[in-house]
N, C-alpha and C positions, 0 to 999 in steps of 0.2 A: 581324513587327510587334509591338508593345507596345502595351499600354494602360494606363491609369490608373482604377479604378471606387472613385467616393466614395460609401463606404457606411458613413459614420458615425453618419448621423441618428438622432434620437431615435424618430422616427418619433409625433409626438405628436398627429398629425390620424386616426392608425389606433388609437389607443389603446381607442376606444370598441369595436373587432375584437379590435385581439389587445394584450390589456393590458400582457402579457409578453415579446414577441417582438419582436428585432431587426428594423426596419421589412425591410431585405436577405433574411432569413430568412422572410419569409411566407410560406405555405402555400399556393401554385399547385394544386389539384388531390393534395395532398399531396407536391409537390414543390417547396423552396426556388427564391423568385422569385433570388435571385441564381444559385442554380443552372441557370435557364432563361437567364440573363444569360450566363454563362458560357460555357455550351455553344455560344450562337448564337455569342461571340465567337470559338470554335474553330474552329467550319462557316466561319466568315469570313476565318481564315485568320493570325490571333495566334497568337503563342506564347508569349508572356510578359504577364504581368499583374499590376502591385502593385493591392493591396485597400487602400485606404486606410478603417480601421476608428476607430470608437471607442466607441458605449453596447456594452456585452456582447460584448467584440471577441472574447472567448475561447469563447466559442459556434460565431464565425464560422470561426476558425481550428479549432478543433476539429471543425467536418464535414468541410474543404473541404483540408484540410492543405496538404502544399507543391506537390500537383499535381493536376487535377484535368481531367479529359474532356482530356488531353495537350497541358493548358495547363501551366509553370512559374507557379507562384503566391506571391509577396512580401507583404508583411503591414509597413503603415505605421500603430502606432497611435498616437489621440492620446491622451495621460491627461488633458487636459483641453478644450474646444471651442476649435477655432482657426479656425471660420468655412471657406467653400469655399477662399476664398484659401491662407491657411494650412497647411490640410490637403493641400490641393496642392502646395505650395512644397516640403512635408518628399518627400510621393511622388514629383515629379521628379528626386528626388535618388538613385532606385535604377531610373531610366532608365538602359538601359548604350548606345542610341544615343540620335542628335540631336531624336528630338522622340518625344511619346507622342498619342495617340487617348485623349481623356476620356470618360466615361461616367457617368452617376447610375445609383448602385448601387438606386434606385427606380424608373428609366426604363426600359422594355424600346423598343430602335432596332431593325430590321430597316434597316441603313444598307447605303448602295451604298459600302463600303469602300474598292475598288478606286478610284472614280472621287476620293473625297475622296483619297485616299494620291497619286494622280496632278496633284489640284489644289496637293498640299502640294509635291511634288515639283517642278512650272512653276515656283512664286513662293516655295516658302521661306517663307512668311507663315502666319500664325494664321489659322485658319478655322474659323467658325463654320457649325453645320449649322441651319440654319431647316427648318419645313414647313408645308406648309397647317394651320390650326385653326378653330376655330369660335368659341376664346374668348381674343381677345389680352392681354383682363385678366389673365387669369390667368397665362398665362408671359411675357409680356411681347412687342411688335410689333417687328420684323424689318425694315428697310429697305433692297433691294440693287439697287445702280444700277451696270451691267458688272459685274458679279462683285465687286463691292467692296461691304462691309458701311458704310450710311452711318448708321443707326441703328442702337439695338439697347436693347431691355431698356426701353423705354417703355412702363407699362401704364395708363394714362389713356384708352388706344381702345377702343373696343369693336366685338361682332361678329369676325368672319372674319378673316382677315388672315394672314400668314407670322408665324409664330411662334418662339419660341427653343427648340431641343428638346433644349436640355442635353447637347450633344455638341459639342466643339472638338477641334483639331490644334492644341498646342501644341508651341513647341523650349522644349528642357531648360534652355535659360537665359533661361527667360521670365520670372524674379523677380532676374536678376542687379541690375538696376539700380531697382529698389522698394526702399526702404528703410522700411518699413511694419512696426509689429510685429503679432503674430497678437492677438487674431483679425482677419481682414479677409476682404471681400467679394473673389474672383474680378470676380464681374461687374462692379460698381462702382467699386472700387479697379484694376482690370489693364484688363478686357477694353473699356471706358467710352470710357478715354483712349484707348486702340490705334483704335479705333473710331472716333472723334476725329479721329485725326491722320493716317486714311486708310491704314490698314494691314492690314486684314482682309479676307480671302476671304472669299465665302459661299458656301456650296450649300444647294440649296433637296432635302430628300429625298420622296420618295414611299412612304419605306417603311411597316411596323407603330410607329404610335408610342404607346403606353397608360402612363399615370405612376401609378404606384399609391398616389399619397399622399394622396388621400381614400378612406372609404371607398366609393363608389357607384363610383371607377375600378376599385378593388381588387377590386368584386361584377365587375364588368364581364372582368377579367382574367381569372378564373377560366373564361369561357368563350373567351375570344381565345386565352389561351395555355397551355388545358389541356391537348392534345396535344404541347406542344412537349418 
């Protein structure tokens, strides 16, 4: 299996932490969060992986080189911001099969992989992974009626509710027909209309999900996933 992990951010809500540090490269316990990223992606059963990079890519590339916990590792960078959309478009392009597993290179998933690979495998279609949260503001509410995503990425709710947890099953010619320049939104610009037009799986996970992009998550990681 492949995956795609977007770890370009500036990381600009941790700055007040770590002023200098690639948001992927924070310091779990003394261990790079992409590096705890990584590892679970091997346990799970990948073996190839593009990093889609860009603030201090040479950092990234420099710990993690071309192979890393017996994953193959690709390195897609940007030299200037091209939005989620964007930066995806270029990384599907060093998929060598038909669809990749996305990740935020700031999200740590404990995802039932299996079960998504087999949801992608029935329908062939894009799937979104939702989960339970406590705060739909913030990543935005989830709506799935049969297995079919019929919202997505509304944040006007509040309270509880299924959430977006920054994981998709995309195919490799998921920008053949956008004709968008960069930057663009993923969400907005691709996954909006797909969504729309009745074409997205969902699965709902139950896994670890912790986002490290403030810092009160990032205080919080370091006890969640300092063993890992």
């Amino acid at each position: 299996m492949e995956a795609i992990v977007l770890a370009g951010g500036l990381g600009t809500r941790l700055r007040s932490v770590l002023p200098d540090t690639p948001k992927p490269m924070a310091p779990i316990c003394g261990k790079p969060f992409l590096a705890i990223l990584l590892e679970n992606l091997a346990r799970q059963g990948f073996s190839r992986v593009v990093l889609s990079v860009g603030y201090k890519a040479d950092v990234i590339q420099a710990y993690f080189g071309d192979v890393y916990a017996g994953l193959v590792l690709r390195y897609e960078v940007e030299t200037e911001p091209l939005g989620t959309g964007g930066a995806l478009r270029k990384a599907l392009g060093q998929i060598q099969g038909d669809h990749a597993f996305v990740f935020n290179g700031d999200t740590f998933l404990d995802l039932e992989v299996d079960a998504v690979a087999a949801l992608w495998g029935r329908y062939r279609q894009p799937v979104i992974v939702a989960r339970e949260g406590n705060d739909v503001s913030r990543y935005g509410q989830v709506f799935l009626e049969n297995g079919r995503v019929r919202t997505f990425g509304e944040k006007s709710g509040v309270g509880a509710g299924l959430i977006n947890a920054g994981c998709y099953v995309l195919p490799v010619d998921a920008f053949a027909n956008i004709a968008v320049p960069a930057p663009f939104s993923l969400e907005h610009t691709v996954l909006a209309p797909w969504v729309a037009s009745g074409c997205v799986r969902g699965h709902v996970t139950r896994g670890l999900f912790i986002d490290i992009g403030i810092p009160s998550d990032y205080a919080r990681a370091q006890t969640l996933l300092g063993e890992s």
